[in-house]
PDB file of N, H, CA, C and O in Angstrom:
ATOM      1  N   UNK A   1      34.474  -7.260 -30.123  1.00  0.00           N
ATOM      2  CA  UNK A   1      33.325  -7.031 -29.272  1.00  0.00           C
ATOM      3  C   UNK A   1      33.303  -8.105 -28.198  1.00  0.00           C
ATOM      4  O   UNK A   1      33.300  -9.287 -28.541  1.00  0.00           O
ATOM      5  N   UNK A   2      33.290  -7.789 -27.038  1.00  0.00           N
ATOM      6  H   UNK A   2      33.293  -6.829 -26.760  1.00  0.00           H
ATOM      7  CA  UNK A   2      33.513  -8.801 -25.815  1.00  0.00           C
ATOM      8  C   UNK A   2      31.719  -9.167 -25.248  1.00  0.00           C
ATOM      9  O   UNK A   2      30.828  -8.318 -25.216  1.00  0.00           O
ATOM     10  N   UNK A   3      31.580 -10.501 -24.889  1.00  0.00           N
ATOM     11  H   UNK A   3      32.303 -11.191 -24.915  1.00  0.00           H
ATOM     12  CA  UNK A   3      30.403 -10.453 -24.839  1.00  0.00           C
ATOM     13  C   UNK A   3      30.537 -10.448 -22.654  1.00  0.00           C
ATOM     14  O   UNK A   3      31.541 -10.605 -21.960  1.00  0.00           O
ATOM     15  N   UNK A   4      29.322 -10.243 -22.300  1.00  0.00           N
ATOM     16  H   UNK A   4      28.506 -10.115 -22.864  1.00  0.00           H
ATOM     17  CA  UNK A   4      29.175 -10.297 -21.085  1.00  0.00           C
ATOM     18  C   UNK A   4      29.437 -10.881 -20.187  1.00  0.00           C
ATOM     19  O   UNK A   4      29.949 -10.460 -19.150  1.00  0.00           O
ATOM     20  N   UNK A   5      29.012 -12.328 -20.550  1.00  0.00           N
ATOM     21  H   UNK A   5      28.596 -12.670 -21.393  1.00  0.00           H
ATOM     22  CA  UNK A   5      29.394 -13.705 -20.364  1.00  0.00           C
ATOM     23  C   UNK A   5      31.037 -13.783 -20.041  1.00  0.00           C
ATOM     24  O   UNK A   5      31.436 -14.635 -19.247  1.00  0.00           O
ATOM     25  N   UNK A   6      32.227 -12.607 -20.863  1.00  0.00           N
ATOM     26  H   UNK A   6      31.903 -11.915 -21.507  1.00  0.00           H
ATOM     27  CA  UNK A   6      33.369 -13.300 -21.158  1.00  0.00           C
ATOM     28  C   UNK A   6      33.372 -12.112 -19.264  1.00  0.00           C
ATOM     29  O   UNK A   6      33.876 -12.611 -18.258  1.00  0.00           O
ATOM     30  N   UNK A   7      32.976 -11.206 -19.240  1.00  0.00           N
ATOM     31  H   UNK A   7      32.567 -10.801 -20.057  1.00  0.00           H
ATOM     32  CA  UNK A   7      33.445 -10.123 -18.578  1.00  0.00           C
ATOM     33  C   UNK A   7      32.309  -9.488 -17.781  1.00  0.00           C
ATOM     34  O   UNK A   7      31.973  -8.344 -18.087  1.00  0.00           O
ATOM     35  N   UNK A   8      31.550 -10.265 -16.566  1.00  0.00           N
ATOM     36  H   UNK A   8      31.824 -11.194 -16.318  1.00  0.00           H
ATOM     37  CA  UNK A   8      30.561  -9.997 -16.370  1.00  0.00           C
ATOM     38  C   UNK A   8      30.296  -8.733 -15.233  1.00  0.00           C
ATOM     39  O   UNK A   8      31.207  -8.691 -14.406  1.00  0.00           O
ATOM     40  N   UNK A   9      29.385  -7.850 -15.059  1.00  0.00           N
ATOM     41  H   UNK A   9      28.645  -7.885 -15.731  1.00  0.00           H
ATOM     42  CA  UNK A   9      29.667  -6.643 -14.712  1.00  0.00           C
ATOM     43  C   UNK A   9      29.387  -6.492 -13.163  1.00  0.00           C
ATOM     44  O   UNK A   9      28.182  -6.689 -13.010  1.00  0.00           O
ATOM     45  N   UNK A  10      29.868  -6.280 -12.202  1.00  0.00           N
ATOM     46  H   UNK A  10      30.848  -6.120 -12.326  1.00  0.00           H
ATOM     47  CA  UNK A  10      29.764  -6.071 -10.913  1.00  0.00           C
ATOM     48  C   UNK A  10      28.172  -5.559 -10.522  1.00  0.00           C
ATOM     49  O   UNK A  10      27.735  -4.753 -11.343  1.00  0.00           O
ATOM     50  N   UNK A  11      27.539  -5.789  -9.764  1.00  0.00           N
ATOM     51  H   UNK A  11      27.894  -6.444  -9.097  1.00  0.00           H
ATOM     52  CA  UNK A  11      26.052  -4.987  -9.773  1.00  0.00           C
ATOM     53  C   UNK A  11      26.203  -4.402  -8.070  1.00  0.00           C
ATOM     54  O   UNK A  11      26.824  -5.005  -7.195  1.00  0.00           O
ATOM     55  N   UNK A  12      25.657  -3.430  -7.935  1.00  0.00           N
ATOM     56  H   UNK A  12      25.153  -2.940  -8.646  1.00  0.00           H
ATOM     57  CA  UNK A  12      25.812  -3.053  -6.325  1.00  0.00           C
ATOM     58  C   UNK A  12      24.580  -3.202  -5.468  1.00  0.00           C
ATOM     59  O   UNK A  12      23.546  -3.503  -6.065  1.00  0.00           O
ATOM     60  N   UNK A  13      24.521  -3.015  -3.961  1.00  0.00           N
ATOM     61  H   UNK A  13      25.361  -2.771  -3.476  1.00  0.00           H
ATOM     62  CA  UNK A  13      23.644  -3.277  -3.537  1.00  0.00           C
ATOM     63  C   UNK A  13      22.319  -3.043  -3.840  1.00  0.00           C
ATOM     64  O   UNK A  13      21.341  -3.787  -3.757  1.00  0.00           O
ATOM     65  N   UNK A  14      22.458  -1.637  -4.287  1.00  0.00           N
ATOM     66  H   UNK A  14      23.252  -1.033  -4.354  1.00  0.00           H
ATOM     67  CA  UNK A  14      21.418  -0.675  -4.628  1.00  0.00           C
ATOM     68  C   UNK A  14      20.411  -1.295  -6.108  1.00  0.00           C
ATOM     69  O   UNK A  14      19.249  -0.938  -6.304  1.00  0.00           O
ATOM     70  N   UNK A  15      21.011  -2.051  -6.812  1.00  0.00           N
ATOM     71  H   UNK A  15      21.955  -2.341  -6.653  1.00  0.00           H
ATOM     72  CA  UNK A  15      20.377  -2.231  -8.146  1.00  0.00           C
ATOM     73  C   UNK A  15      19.793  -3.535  -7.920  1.00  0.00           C
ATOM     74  O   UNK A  15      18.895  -3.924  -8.666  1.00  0.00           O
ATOM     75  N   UNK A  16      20.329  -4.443  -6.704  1.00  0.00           N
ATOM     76  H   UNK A  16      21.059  -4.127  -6.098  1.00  0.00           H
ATOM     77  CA  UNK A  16      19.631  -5.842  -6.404  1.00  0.00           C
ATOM     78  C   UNK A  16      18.273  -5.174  -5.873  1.00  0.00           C
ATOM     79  O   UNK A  16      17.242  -5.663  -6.336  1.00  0.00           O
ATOM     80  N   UNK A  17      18.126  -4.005  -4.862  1.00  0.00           N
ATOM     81  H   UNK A  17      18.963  -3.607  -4.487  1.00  0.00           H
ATOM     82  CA  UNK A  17      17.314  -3.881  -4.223  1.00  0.00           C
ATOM     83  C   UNK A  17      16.203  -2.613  -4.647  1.00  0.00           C
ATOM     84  O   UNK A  17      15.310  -2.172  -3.924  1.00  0.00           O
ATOM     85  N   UNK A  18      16.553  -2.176  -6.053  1.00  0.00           N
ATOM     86  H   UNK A  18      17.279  -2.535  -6.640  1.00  0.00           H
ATOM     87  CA  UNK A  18      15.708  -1.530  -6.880  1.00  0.00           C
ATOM     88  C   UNK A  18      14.732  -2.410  -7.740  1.00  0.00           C
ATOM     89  O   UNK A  18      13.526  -2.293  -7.959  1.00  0.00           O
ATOM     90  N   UNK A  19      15.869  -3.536  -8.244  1.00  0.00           N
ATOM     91  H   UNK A  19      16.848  -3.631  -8.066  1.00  0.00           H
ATOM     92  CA  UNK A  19      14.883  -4.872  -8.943  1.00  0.00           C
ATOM     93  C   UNK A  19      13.900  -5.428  -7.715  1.00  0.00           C
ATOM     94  O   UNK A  19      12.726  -5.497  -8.079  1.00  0.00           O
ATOM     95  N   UNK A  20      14.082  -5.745  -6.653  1.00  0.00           N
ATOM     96  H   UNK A  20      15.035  -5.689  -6.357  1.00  0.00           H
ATOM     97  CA  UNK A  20      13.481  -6.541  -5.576  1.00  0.00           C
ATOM     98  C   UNK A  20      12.307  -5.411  -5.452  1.00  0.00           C
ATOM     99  O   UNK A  20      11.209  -5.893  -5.730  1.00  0.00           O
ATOM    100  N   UNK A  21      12.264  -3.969  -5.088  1.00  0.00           N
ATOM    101  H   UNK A  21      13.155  -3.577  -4.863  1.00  0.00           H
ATOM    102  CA  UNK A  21      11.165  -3.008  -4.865  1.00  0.00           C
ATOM    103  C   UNK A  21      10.590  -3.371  -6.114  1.00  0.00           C
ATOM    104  O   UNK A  21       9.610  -4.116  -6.082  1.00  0.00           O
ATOM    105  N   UNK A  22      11.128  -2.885  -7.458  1.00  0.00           N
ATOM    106  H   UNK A  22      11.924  -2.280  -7.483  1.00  0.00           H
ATOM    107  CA  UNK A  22      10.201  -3.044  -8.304  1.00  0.00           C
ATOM    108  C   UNK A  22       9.412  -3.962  -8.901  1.00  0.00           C
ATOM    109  O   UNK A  22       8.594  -3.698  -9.782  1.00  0.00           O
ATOM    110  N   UNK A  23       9.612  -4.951  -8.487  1.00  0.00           N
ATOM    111  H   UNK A  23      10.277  -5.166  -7.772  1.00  0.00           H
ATOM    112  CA  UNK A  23       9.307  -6.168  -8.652  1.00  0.00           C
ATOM    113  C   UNK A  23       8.002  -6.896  -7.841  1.00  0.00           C
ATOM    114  O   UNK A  23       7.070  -7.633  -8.165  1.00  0.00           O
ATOM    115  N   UNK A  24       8.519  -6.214  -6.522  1.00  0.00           N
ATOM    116  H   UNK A  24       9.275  -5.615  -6.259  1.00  0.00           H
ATOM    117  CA  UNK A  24       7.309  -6.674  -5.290  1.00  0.00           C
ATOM    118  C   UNK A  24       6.634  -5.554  -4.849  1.00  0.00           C
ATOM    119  O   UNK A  24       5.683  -5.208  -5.550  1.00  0.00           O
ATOM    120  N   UNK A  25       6.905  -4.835  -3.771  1.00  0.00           N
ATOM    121  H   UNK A  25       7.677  -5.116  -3.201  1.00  0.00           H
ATOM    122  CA  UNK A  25       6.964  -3.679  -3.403  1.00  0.00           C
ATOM    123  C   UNK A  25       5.897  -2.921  -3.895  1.00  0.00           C
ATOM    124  O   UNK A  25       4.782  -2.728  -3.410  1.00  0.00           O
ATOM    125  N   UNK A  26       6.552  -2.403  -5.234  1.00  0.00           N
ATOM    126  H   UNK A  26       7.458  -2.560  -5.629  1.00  0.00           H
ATOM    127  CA  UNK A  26       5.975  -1.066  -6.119  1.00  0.00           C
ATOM    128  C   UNK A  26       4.204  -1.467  -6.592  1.00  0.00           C
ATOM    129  O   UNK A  26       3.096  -1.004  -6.323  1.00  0.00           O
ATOM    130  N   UNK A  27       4.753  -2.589  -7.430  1.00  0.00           N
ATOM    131  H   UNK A  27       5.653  -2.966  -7.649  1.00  0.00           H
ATOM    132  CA  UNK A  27       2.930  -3.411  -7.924  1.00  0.00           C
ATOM    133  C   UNK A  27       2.226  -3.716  -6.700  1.00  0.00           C
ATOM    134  O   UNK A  27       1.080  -3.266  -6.700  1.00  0.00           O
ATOM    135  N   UNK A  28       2.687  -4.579  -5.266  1.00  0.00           N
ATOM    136  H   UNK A  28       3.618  -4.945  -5.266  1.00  0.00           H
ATOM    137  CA  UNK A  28       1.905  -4.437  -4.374  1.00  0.00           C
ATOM    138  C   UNK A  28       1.017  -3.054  -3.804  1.00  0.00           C
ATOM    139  O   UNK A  28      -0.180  -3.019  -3.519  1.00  0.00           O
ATOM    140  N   UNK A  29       2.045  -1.919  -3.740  1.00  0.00           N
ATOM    141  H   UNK A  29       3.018  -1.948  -3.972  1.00  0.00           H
ATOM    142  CA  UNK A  29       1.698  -0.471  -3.368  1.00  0.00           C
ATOM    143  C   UNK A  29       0.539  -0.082  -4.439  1.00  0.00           C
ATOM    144  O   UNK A  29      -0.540   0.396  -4.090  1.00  0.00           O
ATOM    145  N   UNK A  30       0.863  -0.321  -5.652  1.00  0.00           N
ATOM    146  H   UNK A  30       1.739  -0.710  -5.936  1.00  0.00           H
ATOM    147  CA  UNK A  30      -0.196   0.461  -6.665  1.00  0.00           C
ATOM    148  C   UNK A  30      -1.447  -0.228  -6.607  1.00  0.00           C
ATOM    149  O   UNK A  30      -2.508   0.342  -6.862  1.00  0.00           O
ATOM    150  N   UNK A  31      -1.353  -1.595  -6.237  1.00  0.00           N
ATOM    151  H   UNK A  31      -0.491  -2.057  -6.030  1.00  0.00           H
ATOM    152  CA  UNK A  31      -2.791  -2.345  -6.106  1.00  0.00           C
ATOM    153  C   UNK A  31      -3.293  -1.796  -5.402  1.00  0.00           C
ATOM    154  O   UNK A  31      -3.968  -0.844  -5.795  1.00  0.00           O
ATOM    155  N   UNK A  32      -3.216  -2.162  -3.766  1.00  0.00           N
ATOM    156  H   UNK A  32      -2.668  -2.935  -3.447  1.00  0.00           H
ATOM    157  CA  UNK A  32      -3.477  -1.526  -2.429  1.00  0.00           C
ATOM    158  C   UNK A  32      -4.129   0.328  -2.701  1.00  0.00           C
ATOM    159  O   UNK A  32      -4.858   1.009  -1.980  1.00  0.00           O
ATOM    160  N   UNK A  33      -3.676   0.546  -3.620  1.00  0.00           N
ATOM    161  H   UNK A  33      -3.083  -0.007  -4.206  1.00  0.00           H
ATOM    162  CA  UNK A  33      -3.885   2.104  -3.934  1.00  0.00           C
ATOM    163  C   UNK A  33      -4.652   1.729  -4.935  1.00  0.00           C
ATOM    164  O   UNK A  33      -4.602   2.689  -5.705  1.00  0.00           O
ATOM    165  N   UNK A  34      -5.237   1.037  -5.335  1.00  0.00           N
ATOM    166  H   UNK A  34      -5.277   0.258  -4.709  1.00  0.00           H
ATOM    167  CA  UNK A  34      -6.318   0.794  -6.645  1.00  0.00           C
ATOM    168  C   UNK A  34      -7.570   0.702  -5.783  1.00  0.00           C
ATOM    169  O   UNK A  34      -8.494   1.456  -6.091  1.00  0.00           O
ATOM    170  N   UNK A  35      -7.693   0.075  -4.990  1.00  0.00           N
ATOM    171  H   UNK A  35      -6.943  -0.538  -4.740  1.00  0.00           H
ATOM    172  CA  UNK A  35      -8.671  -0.841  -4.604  1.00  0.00           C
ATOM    173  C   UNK A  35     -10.151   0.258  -3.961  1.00  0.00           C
ATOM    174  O   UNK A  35     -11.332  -0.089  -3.992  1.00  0.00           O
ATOM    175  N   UNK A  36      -9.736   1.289  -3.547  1.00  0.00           N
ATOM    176  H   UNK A  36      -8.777   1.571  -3.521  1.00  0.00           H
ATOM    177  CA  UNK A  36     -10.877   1.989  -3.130  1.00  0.00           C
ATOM    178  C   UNK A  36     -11.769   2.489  -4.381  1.00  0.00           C
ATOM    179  O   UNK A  36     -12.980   2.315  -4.520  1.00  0.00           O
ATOM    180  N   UNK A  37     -10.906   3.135  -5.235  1.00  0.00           N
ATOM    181  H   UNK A  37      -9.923   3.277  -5.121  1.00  0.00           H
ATOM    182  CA  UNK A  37     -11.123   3.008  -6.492  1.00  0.00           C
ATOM    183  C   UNK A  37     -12.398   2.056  -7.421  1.00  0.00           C
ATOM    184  O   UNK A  37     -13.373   2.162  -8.166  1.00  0.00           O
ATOM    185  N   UNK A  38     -11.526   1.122  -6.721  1.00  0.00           N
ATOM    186  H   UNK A  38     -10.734   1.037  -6.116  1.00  0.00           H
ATOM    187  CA  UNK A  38     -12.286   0.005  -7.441  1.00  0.00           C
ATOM    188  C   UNK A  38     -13.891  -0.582  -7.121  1.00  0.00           C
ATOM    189  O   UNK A  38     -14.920  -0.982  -7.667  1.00  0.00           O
ATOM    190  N   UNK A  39     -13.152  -0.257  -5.590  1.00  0.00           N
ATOM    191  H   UNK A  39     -12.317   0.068  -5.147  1.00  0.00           H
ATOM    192  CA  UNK A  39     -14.800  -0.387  -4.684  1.00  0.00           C
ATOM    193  C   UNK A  39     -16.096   0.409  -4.698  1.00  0.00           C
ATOM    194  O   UNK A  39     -17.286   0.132  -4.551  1.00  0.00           O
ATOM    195  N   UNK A  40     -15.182   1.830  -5.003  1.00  0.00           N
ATOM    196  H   UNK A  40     -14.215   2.055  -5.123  1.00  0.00           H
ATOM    197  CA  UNK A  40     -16.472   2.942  -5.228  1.00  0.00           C
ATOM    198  C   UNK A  40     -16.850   2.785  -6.638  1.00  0.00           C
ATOM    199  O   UNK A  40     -18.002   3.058  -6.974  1.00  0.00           O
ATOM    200  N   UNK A  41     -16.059   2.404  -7.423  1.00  0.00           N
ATOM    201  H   UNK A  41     -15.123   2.182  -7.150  1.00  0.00           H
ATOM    202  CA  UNK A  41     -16.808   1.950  -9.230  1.00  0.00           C
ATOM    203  C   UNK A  41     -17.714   0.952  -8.785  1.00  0.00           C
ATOM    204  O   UNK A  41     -18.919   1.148  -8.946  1.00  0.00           O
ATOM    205  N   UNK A  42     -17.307  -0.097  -8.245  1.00  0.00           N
ATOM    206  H   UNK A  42     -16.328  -0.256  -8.114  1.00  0.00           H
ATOM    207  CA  UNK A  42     -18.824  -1.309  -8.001  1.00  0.00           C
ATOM    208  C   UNK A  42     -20.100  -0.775  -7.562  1.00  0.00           C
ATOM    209  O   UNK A  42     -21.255  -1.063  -7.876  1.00  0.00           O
ATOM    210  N   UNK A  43     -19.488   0.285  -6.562  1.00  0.00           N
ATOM    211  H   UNK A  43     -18.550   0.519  -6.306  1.00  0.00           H
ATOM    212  CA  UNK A  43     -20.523   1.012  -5.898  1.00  0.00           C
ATOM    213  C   UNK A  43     -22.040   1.863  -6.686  1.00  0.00           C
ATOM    214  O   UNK A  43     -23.261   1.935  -6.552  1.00  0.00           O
ATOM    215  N   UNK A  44     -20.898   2.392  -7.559  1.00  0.00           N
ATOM    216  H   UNK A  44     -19.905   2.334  -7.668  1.00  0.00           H
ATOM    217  CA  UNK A  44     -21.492   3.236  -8.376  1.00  0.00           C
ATOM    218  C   UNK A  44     -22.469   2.265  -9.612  1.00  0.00           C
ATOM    219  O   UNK A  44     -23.678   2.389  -9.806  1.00  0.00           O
ATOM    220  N   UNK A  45     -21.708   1.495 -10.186  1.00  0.00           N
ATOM    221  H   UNK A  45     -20.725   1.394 -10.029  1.00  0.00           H
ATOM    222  CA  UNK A  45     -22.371   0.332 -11.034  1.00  0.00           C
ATOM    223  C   UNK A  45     -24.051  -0.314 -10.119  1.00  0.00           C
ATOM    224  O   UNK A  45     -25.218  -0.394 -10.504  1.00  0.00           O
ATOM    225  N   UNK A  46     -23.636  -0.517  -9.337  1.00  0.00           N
ATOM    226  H   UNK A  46     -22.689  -0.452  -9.024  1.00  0.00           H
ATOM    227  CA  UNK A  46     -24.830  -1.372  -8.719  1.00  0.00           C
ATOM    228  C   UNK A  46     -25.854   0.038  -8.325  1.00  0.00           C
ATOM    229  O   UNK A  46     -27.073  -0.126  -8.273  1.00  0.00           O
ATOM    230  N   UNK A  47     -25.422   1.004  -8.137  1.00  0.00           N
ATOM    231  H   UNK A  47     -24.432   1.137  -8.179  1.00  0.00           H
ATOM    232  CA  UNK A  47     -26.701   2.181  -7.296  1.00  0.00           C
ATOM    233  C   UNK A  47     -27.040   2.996  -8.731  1.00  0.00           C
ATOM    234  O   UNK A  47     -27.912   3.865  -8.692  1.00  0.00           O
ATOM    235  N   UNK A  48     -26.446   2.752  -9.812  1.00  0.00           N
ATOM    236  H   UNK A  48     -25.738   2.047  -9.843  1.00  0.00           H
ATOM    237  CA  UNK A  48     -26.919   3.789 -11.163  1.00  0.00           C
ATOM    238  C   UNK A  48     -28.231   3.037 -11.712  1.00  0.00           C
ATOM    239  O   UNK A  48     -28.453   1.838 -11.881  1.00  0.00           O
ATOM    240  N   UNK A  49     -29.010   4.168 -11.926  1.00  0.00           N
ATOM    241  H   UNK A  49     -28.830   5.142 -11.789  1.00  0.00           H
ATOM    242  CA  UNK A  49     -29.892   3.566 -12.892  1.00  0.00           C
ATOM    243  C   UNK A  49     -29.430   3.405 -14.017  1.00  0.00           C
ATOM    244  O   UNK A  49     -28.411   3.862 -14.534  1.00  0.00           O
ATOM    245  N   UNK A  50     -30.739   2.278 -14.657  1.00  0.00           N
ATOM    246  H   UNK A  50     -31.567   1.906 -14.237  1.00  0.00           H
ATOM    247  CA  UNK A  50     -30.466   1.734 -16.239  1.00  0.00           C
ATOM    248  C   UNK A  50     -29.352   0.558 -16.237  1.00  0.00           C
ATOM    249  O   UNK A  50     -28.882   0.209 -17.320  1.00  0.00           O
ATOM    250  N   UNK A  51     -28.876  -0.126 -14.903  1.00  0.00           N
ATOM    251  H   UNK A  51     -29.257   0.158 -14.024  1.00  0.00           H
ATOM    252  CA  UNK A  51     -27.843  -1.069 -15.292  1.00  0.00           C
ATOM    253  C   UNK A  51     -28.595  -2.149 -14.962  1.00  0.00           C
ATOM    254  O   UNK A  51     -29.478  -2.061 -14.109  1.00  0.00           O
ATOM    255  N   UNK A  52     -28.307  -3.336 -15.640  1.00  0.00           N
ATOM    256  H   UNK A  52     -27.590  -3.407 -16.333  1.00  0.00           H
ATOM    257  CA  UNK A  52     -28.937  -4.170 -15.464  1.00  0.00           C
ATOM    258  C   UNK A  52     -28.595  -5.451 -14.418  1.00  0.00           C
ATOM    259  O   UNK A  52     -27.454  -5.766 -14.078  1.00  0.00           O
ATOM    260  N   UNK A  53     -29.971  -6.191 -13.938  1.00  0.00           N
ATOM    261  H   UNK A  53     -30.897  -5.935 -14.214  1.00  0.00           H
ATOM    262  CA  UNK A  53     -29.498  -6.852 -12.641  1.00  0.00           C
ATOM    263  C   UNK A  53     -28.786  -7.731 -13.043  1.00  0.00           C
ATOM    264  O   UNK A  53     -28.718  -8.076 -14.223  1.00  0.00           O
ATOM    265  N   UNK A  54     -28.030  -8.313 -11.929  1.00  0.00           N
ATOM    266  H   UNK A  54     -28.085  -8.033 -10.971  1.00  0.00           H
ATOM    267  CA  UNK A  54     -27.116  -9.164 -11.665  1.00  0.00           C
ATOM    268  C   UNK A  54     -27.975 -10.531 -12.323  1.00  0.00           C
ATOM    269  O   UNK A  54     -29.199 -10.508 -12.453  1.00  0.00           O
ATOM    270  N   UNK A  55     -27.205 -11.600 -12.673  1.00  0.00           N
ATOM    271  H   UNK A  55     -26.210 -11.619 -12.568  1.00  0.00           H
ATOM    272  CA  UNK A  55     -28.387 -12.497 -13.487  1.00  0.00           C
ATOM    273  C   UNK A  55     -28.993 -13.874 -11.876  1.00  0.00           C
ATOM    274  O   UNK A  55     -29.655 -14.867 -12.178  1.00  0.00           O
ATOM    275  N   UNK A  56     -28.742 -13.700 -10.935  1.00  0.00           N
ATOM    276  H   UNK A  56     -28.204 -12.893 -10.690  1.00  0.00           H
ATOM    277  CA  UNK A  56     -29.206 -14.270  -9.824  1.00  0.00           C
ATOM    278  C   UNK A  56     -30.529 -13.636  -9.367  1.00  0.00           C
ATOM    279  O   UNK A  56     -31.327 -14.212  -8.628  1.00  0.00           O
ATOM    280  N   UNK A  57     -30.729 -12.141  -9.973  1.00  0.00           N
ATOM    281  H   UNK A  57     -30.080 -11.673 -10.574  1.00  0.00           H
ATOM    282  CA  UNK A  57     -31.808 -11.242  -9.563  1.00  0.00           C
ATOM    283  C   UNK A  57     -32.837 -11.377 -10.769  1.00  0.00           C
ATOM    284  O   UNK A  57     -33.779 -10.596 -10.635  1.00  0.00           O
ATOM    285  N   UNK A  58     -32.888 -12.013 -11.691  1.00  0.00           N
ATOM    286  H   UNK A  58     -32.123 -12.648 -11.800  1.00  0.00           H
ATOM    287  CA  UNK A  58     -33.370 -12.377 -12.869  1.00  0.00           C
ATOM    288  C   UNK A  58     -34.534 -13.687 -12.203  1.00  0.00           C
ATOM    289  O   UNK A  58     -34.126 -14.511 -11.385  1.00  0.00           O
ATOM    290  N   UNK A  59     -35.591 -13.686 -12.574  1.00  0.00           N
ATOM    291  H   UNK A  59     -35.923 -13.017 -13.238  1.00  0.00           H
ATOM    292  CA  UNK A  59     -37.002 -14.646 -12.435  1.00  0.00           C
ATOM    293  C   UNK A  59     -36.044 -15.665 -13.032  1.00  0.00           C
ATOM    294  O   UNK A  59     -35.047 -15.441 -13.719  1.00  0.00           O
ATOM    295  N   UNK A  60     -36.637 -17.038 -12.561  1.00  0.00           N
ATOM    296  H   UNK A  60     -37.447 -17.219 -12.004  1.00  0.00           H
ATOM    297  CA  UNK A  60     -36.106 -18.300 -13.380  1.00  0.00           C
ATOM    298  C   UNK A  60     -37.300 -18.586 -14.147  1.00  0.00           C
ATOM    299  O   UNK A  60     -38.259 -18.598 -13.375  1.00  0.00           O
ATOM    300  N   UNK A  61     -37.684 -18.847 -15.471  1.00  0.00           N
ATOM    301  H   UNK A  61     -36.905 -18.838 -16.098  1.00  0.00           H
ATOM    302  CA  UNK A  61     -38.741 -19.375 -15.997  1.00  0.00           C
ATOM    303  C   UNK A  61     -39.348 -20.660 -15.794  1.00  0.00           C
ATOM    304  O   UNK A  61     -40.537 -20.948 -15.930  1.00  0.00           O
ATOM    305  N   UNK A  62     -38.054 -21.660 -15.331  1.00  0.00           N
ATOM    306  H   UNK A  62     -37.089 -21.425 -15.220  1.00  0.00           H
ATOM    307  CA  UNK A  62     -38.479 -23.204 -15.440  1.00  0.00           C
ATOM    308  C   UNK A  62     -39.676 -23.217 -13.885  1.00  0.00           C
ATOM    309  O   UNK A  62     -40.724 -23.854 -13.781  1.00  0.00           O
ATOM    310  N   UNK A  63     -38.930 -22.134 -12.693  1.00  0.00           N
ATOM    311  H   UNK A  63     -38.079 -21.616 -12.778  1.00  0.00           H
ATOM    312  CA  UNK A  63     -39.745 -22.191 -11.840  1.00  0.00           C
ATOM    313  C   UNK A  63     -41.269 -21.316 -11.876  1.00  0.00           C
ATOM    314  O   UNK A  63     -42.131 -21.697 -11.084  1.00  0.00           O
ATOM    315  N   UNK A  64     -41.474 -20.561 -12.472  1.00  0.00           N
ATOM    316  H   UNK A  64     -40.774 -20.251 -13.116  1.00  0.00           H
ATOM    317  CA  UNK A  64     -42.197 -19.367 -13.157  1.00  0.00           C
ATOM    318  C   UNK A  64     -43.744 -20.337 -13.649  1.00  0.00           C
ATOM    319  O   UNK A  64     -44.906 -20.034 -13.380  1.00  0.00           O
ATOM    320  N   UNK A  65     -43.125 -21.838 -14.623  1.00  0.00           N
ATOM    321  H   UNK A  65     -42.180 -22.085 -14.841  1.00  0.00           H
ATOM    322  CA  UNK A  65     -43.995 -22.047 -15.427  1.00  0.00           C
ATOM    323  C   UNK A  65     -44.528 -23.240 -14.572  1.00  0.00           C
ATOM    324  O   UNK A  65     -45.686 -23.600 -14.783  1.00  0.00           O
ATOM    325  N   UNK A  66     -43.546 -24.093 -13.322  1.00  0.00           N
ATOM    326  H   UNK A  66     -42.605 -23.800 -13.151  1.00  0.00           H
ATOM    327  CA  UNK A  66     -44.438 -25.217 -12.904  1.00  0.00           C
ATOM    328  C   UNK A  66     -45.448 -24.488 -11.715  1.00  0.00           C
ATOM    329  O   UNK A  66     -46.453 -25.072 -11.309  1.00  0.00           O
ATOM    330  N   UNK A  67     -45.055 -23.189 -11.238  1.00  0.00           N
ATOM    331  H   UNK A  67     -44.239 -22.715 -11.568  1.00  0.00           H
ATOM    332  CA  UNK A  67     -45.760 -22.654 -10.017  1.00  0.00           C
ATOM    333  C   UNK A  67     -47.816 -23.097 -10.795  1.00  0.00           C
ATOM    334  O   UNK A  67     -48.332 -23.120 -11.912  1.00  0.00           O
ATOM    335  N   UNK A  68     -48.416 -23.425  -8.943  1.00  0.00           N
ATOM    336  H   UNK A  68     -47.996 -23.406  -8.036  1.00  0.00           H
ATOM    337  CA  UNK A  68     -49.906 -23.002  -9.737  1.00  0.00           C
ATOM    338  C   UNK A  68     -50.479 -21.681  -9.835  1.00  0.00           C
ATOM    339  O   UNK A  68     -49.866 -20.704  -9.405  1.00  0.00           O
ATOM    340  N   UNK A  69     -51.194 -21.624 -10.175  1.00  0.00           N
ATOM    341  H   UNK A  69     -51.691 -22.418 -10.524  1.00  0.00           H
ATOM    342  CA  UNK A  69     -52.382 -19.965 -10.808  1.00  0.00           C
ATOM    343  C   UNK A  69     -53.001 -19.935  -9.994  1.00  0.00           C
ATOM    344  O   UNK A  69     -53.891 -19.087  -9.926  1.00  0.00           O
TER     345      UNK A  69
END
């Protein structure tokens, strides 16, 4: 059994530049193609009822309790 190392295998242009697409390329493309996606889910999250606010939209108590009456 010959190992790889002894006999290593020619690679052609085409397979450097299938690794290089798939590598960069392809995941960049599928993000870029996520993202509207992604934007109209936020969209949808923040305009549905029953979700709850963001915790910046939440009363602070510490300020709540020194205010006067």
């Amino acid at each position: 059994m010959a190992l790889t190392v002894d006999h290593p295998v020619a690679q052609t242009a085409a397979a450097y530049t299938g690794v290089l697409l798939g590598f960069s390329v392809v995941p960049a493309a599928l993000t870029l193609l996520s993202l509207p996606a992604l934007r109209a889910y936020g969209r949808h999250r923040a305009t549905s009822p029953g979700t709850v606010p963001a915790p910046a939209a939440l009363p602070d108590p510490d300020l709540e309790a020194e205010s006067p009456r």
